[in-house]
N, CA, C, O and CB atoms as a CASP TS submission, in Angstrom:
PFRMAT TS
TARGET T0000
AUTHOR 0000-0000-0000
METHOD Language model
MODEL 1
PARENT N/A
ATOM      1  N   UNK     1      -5.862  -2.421 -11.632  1.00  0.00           N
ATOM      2  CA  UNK     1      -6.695  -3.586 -11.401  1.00  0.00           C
ATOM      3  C   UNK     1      -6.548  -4.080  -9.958  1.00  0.00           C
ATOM      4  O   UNK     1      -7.589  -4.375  -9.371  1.00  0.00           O
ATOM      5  CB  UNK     1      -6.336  -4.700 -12.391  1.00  0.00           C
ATOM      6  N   UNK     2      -5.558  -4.187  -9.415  1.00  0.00           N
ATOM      7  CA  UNK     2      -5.024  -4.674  -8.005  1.00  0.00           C
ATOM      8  C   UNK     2      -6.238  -3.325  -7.467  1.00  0.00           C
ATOM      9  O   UNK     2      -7.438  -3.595  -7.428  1.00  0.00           O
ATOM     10  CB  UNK     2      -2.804  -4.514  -7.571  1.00  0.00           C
ATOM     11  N   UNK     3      -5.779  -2.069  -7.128  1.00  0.00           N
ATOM     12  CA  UNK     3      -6.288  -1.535  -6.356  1.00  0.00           C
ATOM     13  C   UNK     3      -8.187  -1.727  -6.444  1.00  0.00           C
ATOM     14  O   UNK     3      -8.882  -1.802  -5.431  1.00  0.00           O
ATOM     15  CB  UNK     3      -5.609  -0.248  -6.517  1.00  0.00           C
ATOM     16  N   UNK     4      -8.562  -1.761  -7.414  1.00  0.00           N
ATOM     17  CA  UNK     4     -10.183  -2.330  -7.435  1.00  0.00           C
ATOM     18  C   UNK     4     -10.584  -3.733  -7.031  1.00  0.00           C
ATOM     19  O   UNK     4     -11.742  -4.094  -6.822  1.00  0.00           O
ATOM     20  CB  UNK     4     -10.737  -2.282  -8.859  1.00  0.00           C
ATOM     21  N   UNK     5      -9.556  -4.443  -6.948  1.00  0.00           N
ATOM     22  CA  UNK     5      -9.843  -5.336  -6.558  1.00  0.00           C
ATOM     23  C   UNK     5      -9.688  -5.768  -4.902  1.00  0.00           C
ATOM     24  O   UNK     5     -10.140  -6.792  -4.390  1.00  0.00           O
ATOM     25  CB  UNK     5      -9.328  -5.923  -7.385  1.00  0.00           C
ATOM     26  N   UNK     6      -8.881  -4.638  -4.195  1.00  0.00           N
ATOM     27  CA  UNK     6      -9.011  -4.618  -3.422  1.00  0.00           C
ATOM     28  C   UNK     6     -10.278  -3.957  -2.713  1.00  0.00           C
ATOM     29  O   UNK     6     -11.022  -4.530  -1.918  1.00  0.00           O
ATOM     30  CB  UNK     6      -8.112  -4.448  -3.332  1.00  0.00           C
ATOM     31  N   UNK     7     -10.371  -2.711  -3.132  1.00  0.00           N
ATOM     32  CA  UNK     7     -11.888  -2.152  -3.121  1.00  0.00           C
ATOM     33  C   UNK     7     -12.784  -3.089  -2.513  1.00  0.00           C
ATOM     34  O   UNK     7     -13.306  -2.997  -1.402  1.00  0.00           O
ATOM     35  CB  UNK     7     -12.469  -1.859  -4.564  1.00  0.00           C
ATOM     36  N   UNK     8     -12.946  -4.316  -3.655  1.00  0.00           N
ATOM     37  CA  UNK     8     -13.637  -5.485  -3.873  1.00  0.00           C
ATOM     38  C   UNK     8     -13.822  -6.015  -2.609  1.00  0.00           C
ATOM     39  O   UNK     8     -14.902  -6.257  -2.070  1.00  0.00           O
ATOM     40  CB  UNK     8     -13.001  -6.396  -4.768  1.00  0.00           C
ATOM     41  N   UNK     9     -12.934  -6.148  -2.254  1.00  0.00           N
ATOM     42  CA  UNK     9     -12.447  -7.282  -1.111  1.00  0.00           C
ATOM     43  C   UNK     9     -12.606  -6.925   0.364  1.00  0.00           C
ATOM     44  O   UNK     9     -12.808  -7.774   1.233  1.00  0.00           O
ATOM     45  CB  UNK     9     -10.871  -7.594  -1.256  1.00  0.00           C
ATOM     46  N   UNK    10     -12.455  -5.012   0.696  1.00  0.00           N
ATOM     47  CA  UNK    10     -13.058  -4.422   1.375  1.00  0.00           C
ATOM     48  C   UNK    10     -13.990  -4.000   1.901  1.00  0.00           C
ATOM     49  O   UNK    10     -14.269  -3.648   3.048  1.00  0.00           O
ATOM     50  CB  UNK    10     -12.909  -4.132   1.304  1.00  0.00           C
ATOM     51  N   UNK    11     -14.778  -4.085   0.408  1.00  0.00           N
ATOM     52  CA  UNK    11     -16.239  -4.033   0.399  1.00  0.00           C
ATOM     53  C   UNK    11     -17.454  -5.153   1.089  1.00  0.00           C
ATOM     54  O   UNK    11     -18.515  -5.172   1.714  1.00  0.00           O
ATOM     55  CB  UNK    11     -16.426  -3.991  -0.968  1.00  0.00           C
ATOM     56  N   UNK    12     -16.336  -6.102   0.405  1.00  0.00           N
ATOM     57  CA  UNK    12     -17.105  -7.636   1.005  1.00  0.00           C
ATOM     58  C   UNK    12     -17.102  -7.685   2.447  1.00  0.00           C
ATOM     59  O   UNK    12     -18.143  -7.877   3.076  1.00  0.00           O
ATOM     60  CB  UNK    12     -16.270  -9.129   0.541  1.00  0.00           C
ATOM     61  N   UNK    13     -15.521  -7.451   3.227  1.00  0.00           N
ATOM     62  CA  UNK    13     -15.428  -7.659   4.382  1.00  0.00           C
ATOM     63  C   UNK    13     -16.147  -6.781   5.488  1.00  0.00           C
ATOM     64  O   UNK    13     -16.577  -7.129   6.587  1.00  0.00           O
ATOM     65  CB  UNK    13     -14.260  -7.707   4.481  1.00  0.00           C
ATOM     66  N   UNK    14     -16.151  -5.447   4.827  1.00  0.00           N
ATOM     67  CA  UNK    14     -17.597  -4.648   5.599  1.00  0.00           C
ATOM     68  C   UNK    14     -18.714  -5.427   6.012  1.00  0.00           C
ATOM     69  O   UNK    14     -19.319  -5.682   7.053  1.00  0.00           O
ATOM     70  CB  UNK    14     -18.358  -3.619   4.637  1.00  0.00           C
ATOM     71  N   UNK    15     -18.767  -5.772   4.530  1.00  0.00           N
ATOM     72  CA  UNK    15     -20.558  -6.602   4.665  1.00  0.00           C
ATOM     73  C   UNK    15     -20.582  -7.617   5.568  1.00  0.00           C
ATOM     74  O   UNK    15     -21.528  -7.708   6.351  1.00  0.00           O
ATOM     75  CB  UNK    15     -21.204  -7.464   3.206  1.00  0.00           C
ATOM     76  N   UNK    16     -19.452  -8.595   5.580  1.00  0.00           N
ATOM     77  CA  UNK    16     -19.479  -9.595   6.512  1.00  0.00           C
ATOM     78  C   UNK    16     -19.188  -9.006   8.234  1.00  0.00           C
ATOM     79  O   UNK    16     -19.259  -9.748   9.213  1.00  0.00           O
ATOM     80  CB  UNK    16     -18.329 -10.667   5.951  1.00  0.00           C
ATOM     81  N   UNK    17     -18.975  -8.050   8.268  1.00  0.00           N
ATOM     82  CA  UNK    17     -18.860  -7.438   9.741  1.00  0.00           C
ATOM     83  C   UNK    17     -20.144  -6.983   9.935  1.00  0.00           C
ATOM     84  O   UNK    17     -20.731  -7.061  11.014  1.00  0.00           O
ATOM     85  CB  UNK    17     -17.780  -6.222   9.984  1.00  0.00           C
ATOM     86  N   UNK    18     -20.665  -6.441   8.777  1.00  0.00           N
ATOM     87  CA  UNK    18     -22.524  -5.683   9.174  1.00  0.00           C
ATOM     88  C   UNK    18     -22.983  -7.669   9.460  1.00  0.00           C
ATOM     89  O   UNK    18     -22.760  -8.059  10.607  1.00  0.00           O
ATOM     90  CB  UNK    18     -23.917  -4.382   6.891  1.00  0.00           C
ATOM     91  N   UNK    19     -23.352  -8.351   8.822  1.00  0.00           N
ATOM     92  CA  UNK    19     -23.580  -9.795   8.991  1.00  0.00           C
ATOM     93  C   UNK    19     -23.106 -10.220  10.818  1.00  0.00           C
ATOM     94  O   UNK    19     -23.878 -10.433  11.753  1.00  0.00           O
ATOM     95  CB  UNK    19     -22.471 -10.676   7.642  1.00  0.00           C
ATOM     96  N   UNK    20     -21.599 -10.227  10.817  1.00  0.00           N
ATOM     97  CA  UNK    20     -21.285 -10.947  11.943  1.00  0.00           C
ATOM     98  C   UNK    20     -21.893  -9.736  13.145  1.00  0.00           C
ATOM     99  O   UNK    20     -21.931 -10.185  14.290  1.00  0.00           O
ATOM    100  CB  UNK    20     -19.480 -11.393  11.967  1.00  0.00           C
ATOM    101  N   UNK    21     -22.175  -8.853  13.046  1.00  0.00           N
ATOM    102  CA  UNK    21     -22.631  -7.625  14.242  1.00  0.00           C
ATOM    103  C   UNK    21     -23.657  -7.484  14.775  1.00  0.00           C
ATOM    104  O   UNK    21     -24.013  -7.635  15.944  1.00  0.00           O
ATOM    105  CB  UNK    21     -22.619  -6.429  13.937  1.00  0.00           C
ATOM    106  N   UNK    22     -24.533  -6.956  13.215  1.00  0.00           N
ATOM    107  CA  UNK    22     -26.244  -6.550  13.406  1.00  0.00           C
ATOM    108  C   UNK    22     -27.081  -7.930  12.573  1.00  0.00           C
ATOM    109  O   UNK    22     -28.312  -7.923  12.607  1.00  0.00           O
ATOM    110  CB  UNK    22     -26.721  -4.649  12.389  1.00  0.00           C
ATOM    111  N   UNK    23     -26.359  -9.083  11.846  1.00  0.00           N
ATOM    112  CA  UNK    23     -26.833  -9.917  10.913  1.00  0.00           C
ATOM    113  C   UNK    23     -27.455  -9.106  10.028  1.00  0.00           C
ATOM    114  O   UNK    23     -28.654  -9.305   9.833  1.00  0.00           O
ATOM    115  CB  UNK    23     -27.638 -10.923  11.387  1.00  0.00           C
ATOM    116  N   UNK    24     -26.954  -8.316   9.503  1.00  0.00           N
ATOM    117  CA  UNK    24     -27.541  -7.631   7.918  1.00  0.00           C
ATOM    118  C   UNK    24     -26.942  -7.767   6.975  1.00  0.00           C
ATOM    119  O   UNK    24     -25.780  -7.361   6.972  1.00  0.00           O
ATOM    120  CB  UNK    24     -27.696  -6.292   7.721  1.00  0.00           C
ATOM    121  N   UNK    25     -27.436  -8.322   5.932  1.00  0.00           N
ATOM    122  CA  UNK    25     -26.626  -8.012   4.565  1.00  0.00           C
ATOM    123  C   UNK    25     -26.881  -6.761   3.787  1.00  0.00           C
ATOM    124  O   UNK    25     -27.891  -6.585   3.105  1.00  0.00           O
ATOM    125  CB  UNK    25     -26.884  -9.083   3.574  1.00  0.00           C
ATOM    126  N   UNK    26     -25.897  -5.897   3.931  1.00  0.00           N
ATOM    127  CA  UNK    26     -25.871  -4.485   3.051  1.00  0.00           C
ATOM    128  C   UNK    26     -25.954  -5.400   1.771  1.00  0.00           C
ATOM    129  O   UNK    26     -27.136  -5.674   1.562  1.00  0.00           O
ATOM    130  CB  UNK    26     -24.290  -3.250   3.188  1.00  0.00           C
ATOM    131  N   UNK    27     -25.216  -5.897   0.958  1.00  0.00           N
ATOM    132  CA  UNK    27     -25.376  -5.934  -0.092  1.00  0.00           C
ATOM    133  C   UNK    27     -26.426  -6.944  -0.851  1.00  0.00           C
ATOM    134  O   UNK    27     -26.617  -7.066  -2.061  1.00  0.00           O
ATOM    135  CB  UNK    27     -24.297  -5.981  -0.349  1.00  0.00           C
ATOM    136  N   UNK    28     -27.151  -7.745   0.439  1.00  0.00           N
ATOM    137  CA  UNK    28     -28.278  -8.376  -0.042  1.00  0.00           C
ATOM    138  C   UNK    28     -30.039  -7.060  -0.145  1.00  0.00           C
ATOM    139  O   UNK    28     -31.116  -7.111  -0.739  1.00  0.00           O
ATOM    140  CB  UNK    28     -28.372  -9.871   1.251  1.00  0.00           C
ATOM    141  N   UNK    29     -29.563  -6.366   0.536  1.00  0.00           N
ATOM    142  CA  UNK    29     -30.098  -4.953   1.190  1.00  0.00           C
ATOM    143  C   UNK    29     -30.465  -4.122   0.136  1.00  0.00           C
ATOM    144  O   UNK    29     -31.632  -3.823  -0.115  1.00  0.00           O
ATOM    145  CB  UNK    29     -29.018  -4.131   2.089  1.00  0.00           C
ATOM    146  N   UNK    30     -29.172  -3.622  -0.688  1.00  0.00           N
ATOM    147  CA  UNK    30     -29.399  -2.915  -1.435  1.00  0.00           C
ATOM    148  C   UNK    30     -29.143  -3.658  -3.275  1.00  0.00           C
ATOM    149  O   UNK    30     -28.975  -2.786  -4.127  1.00  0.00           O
ATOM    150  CB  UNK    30     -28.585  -1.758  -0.857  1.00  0.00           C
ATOM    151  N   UNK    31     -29.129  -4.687  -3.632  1.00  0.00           N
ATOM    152  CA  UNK    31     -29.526  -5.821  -4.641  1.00  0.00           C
ATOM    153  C   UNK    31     -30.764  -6.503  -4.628  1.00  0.00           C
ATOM    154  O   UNK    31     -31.338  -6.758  -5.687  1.00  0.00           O
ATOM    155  CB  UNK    31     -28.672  -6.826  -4.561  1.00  0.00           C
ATOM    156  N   UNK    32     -31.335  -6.895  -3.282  1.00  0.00           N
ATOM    157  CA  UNK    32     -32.834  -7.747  -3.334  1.00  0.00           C
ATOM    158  C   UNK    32     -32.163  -8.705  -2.866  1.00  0.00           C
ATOM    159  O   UNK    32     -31.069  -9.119  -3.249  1.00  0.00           O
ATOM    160  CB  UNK    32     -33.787  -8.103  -4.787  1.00  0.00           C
ATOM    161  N   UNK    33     -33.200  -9.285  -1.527  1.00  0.00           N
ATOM    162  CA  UNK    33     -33.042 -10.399  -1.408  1.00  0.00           C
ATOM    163  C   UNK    33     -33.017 -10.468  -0.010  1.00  0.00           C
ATOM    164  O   UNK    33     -33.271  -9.405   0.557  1.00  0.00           O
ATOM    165  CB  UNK    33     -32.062 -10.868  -2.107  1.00  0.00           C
ATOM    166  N   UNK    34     -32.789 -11.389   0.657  1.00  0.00           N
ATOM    167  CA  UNK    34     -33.377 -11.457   2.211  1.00  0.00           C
ATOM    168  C   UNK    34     -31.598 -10.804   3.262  1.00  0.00           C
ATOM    169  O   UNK    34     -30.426 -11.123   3.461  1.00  0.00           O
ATOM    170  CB  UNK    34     -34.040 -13.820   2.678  1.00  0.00           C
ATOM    171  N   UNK    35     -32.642  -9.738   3.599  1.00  0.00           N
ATOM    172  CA  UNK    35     -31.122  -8.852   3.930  1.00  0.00           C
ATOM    173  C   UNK    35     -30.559  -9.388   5.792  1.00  0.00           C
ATOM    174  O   UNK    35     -29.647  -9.003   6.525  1.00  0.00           O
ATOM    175  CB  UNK    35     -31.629  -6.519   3.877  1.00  0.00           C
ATOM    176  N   UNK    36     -31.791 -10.543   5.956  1.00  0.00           N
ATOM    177  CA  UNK    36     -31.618 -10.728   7.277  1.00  0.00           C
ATOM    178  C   UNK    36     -30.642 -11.737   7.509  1.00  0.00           C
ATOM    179  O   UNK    36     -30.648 -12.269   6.399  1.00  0.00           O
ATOM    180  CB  UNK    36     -32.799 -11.016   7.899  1.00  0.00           C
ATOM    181  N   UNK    37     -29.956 -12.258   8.059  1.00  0.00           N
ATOM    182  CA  UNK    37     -29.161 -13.411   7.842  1.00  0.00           C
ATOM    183  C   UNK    37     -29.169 -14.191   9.174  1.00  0.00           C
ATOM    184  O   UNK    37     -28.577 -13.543  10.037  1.00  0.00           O
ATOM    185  CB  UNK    37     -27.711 -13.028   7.365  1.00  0.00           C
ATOM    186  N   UNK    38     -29.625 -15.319   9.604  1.00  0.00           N
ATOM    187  CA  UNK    38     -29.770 -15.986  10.957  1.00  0.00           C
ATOM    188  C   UNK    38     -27.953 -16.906  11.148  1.00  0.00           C
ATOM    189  O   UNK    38     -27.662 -17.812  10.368  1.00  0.00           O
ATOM    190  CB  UNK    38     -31.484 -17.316  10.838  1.00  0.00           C
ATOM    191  N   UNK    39     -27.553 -16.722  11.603  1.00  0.00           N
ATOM    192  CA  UNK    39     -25.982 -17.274  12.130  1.00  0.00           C
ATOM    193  C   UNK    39     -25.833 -17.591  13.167  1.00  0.00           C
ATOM    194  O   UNK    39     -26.390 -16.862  13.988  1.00  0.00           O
ATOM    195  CB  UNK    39     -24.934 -16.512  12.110  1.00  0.00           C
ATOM    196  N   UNK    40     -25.133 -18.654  13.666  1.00  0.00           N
ATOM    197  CA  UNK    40     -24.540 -19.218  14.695  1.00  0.00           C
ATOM    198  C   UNK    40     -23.695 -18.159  14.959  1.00  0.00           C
ATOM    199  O   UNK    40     -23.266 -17.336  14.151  1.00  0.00           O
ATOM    200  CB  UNK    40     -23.938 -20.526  14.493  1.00  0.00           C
ATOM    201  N   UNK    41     -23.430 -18.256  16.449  1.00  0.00           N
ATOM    202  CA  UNK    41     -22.694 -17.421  17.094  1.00  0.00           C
ATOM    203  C   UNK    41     -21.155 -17.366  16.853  1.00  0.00           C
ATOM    204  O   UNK    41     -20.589 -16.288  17.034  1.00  0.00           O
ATOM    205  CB  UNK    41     -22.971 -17.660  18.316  1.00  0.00           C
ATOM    206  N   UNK    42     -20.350 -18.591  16.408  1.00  0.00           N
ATOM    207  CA  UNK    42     -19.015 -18.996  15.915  1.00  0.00           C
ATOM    208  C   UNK    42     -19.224 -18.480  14.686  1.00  0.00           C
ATOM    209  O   UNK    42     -18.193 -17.837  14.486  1.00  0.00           O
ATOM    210  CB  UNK    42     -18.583 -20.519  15.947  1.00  0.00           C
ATOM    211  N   UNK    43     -20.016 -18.343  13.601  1.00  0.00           N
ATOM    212  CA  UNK    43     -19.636 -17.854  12.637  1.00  0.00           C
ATOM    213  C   UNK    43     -19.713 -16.471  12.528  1.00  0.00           C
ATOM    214  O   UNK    43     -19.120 -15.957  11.579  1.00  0.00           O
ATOM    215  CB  UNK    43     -20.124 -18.393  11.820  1.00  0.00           C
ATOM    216  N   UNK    44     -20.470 -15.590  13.494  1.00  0.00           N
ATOM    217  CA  UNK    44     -20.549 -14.312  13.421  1.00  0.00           C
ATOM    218  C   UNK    44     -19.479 -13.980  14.109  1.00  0.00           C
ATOM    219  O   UNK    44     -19.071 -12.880  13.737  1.00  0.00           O
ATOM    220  CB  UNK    44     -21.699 -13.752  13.820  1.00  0.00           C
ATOM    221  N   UNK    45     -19.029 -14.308  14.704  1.00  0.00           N
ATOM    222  CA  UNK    45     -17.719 -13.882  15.164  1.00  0.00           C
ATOM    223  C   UNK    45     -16.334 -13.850  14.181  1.00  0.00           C
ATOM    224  O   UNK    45     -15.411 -13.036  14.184  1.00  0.00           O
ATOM    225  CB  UNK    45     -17.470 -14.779  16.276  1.00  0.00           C
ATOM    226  N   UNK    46     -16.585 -15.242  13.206  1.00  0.00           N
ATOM    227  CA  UNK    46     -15.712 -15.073  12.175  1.00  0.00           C
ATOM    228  C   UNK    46     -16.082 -14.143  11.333  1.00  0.00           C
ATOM    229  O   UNK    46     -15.471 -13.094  11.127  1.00  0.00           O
ATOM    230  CB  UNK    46     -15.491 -16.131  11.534  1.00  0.00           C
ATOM    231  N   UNK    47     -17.171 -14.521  10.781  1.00  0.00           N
ATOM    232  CA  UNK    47     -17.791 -12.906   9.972  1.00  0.00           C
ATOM    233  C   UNK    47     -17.026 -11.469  10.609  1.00  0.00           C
ATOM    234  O   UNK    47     -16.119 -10.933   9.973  1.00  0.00           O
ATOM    235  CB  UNK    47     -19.833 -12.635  10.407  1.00  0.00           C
ATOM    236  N   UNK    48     -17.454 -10.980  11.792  1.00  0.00           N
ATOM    237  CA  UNK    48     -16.483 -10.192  12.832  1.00  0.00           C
ATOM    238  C   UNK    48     -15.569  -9.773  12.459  1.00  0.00           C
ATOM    239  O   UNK    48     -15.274  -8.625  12.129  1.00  0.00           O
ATOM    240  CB  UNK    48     -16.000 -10.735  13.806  1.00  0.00           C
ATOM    241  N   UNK    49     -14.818 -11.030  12.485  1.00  0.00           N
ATOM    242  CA  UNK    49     -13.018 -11.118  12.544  1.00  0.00           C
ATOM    243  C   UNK    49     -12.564 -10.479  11.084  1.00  0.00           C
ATOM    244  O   UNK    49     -11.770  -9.539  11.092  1.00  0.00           O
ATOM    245  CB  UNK    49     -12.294 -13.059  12.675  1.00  0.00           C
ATOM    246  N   UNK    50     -13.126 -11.050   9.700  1.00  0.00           N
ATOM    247  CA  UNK    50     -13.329 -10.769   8.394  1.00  0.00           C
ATOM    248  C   UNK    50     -13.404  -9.365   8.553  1.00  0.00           C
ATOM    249  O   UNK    50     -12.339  -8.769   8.394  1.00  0.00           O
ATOM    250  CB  UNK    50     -14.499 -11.444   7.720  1.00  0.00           C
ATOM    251  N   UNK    51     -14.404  -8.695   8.829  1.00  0.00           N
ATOM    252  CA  UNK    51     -14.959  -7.227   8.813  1.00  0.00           C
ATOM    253  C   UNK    51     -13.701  -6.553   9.207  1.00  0.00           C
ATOM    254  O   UNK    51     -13.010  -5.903   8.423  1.00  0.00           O
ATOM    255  CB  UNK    51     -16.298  -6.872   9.886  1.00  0.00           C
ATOM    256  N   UNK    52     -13.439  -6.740  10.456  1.00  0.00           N
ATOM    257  CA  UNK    52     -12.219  -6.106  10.698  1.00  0.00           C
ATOM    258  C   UNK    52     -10.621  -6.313  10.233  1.00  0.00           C
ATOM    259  O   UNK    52      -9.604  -5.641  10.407  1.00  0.00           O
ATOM    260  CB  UNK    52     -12.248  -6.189  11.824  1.00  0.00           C
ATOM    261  N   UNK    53     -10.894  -7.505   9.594  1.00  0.00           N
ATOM    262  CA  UNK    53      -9.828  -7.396   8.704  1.00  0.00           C
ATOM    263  C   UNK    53      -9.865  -6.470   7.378  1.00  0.00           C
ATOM    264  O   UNK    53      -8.851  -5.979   6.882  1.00  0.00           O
ATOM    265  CB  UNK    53      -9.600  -8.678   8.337  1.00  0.00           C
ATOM    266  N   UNK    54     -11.184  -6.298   6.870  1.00  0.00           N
ATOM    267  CA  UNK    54     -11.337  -5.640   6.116  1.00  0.00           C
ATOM    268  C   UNK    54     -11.146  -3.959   6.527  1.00  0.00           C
ATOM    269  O   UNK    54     -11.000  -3.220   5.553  1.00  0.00           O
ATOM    270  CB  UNK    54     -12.424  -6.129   5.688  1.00  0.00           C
ATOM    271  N   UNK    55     -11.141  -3.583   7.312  1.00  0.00           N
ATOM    272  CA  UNK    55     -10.693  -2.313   8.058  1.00  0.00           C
ATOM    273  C   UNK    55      -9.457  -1.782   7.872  1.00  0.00           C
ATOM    274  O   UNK    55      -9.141  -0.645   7.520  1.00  0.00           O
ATOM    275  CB  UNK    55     -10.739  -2.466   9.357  1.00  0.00           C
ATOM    276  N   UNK    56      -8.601  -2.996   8.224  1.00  0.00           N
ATOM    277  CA  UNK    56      -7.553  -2.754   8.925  1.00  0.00           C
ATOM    278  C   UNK    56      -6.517  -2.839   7.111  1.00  0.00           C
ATOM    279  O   UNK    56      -5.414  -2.322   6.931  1.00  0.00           O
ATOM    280  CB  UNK    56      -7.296  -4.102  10.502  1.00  0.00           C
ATOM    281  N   UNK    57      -7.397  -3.698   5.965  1.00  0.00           N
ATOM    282  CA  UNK    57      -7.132  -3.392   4.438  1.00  0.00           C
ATOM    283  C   UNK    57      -7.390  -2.013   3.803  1.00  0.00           C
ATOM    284  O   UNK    57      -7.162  -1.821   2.609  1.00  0.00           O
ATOM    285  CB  UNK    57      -7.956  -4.292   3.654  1.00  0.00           C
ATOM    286  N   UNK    58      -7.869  -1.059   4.616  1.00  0.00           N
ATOM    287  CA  UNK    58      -8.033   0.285   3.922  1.00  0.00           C
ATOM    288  C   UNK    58      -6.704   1.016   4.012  1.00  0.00           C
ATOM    289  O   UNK    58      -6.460   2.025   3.351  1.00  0.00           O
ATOM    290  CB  UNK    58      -9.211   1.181   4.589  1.00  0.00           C
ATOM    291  N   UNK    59      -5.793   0.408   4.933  1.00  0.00           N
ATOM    292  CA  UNK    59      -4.729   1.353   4.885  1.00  0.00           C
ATOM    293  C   UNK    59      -4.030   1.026   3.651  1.00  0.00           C
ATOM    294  O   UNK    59      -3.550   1.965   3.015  1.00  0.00           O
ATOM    295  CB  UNK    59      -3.814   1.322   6.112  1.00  0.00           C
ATOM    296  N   UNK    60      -3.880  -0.344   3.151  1.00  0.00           N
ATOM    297  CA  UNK    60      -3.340  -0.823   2.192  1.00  0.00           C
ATOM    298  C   UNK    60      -3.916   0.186   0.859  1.00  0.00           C
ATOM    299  O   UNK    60      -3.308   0.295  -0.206  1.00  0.00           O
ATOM    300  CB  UNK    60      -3.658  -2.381   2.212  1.00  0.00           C
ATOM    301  N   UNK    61      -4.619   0.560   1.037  1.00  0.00           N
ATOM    302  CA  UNK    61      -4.967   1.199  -0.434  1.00  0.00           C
ATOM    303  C   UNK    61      -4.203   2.946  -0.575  1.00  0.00           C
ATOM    304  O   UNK    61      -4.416   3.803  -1.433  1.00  0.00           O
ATOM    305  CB  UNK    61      -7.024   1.301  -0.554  1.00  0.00           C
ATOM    306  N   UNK    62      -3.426   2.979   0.449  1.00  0.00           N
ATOM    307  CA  UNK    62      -3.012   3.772   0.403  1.00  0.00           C
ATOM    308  C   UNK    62      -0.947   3.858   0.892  1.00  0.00           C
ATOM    309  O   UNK    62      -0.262   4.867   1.061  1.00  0.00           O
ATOM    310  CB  UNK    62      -4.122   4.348   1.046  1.00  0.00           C
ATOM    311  N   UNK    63      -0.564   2.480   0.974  1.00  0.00           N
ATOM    312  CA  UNK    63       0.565   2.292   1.028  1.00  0.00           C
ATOM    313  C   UNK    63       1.678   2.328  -0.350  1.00  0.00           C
ATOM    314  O   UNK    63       2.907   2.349  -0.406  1.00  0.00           O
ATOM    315  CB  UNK    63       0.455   1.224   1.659  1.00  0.00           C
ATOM    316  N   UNK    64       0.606   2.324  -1.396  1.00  0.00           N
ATOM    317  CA  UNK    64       1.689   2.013  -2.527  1.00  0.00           C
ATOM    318  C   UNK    64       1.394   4.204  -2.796  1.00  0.00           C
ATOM    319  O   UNK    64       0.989   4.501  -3.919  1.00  0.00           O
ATOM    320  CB  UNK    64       0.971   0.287  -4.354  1.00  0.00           C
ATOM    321  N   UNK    65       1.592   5.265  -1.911  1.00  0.00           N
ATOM    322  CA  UNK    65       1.577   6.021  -2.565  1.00  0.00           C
ATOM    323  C   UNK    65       2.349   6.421  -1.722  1.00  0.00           C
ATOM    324  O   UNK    65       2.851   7.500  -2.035  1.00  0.00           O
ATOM    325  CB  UNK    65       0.628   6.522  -3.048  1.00  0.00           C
ATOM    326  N   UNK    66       2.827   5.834  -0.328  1.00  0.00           N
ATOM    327  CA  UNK    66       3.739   6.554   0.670  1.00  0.00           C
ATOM    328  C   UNK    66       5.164   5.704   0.411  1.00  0.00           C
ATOM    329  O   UNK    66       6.303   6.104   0.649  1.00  0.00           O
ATOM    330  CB  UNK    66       3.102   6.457   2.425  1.00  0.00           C
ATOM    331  N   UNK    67       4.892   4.848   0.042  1.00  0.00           N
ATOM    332  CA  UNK    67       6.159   4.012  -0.792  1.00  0.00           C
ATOM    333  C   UNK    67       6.687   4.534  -1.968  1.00  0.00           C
ATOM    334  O   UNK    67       7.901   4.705  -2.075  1.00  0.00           O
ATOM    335  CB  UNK    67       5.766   2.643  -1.273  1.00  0.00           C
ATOM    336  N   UNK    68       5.838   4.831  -2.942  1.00  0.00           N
ATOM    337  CA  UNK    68       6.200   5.859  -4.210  1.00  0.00           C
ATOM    338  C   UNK    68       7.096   7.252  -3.692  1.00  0.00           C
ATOM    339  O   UNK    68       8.122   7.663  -4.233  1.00  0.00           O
ATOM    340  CB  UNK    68       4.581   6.461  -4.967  1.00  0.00           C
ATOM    341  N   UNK    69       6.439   7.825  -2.543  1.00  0.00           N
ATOM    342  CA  UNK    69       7.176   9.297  -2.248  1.00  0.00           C
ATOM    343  C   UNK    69       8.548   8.964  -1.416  1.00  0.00           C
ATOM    344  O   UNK    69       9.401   9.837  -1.572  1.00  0.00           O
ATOM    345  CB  UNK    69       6.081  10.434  -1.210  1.00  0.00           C
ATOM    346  N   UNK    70       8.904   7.964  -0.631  1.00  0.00           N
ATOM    347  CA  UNK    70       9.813   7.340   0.034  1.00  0.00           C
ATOM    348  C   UNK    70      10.727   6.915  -1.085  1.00  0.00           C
ATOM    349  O   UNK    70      11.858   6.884  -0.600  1.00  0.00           O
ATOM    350  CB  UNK    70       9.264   6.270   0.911  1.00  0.00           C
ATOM    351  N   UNK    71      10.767   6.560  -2.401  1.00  0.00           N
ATOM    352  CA  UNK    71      11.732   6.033  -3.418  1.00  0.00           C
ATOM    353  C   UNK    71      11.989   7.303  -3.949  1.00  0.00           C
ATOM    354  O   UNK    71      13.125   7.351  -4.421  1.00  0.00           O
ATOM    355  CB  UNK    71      11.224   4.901  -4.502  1.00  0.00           C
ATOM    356  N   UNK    72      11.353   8.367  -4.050  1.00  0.00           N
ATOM    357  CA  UNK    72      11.994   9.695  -4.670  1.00  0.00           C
ATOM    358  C   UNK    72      13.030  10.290  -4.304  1.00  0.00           C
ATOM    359  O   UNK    72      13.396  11.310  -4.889  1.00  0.00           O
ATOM    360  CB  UNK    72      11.299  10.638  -4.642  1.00  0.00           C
TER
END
C-alpha cells in the first residue's frame, strides 16, 4: 500500500511540474476538462519546485530493496 501510494504522489507531482513549466494539466488532459491552467508566476514556480520533488521521490521507490539486500 505505501509503495502505491507513493506512485500516487509521484504521479501528482509530475503533473504539477507539467502545470508549473508548460501550464498543462496531464491529468486534466487525459480525464476531461480544461487541460490549460493560467498561474501566477510564484505559483508555477512552486508547482516547479513540487514536480521536482516528485523526481527526486522515484528513487525512494526503490530504496526499500537496496536496504533489504544490505540486511542479508
Amino acid at each position: 500500500m505505501s509503495r502505491l501510494a507513493l506512485i500516487l504522489v509521484i504521479i501528482g507531482a509530475i503533473n504539477w511540474l507539467l502545470v508549473g513549466i508548460f501550464q498543462w494539466d496531464l491529468v486534466a488532459a487525459l480525464f476531461g476538462g480544461d487541460a490549460i491552467r493560467n498561474s501566477s508566476g510564484l505559483s508555477r514556480i512552486i508547482y516547479a519546485i513540487v514536480g521536482i520533488a516528485g523526481i527526486y521521490a522515484i528513487s525512494f521507490l526503490f530504496n526499500d530493496r537496496v536496504q533489504a539486500r544490505n540486511a542479508k
